[in-house]
N, C-alpha and C positions, 0 to 999 in steps of 0.2 A: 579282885586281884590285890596282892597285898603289896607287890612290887614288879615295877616295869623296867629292864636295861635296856638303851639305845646303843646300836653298837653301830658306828659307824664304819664304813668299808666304801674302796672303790680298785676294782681289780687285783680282788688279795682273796681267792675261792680255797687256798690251803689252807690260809690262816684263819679266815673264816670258821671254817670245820673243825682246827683243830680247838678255836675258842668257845664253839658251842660245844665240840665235845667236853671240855671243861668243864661248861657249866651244867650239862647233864649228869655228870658223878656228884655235883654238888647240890642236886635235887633233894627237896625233902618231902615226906606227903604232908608234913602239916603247914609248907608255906604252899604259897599260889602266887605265881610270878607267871612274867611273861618276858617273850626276849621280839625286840623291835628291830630287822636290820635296814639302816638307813643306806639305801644302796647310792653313792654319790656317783653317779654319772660314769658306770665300768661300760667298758667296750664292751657290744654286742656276745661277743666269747665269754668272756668271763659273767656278765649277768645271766646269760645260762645256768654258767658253773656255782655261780651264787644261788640262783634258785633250786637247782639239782641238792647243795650243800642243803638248803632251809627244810628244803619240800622232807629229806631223809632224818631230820633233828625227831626227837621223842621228845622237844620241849611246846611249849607253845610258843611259837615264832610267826613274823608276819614280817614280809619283804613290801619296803616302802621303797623308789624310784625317786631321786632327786637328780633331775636330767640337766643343772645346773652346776658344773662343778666349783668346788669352794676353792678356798685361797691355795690348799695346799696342791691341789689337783696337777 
């Protein structure tokens, strides 16, 4: 892997999608990345909707659960 982005998110499934869609146009074949969503602590609904958004990306994504939420929560 040549590069990892962490993106974090909590109850934001539009933005989510519209940010990996972003960074699928910005693919290239000769890099090798990976995209990390650090999922902070979304409501039951929305962590659905977050993994429905992941599970459908053409990148390599992995959906991480941090069930503590942080300051801005």
């Amino acid at each position: 892997m040549d590069l990892t982005v962490v993106v974090p998110t909590r109850n934001r499934p539009a933005l989510l999608r519209q940010m990996l869609q972003s960074l699928e146009k910005a693919q290239r074949p000769s890099f090798r990345w990976e995209v990390i969503v650090a999922d902070n602590n979304s409501d039951p609904q929305h962590r659905e909707l977050n993994l429905e958004v992941v599970s459908s990306a053409t990148l390599c994504v992995r959906h991480v659960l941090e069930s503590l939420p942080g300051k801005s929560a």
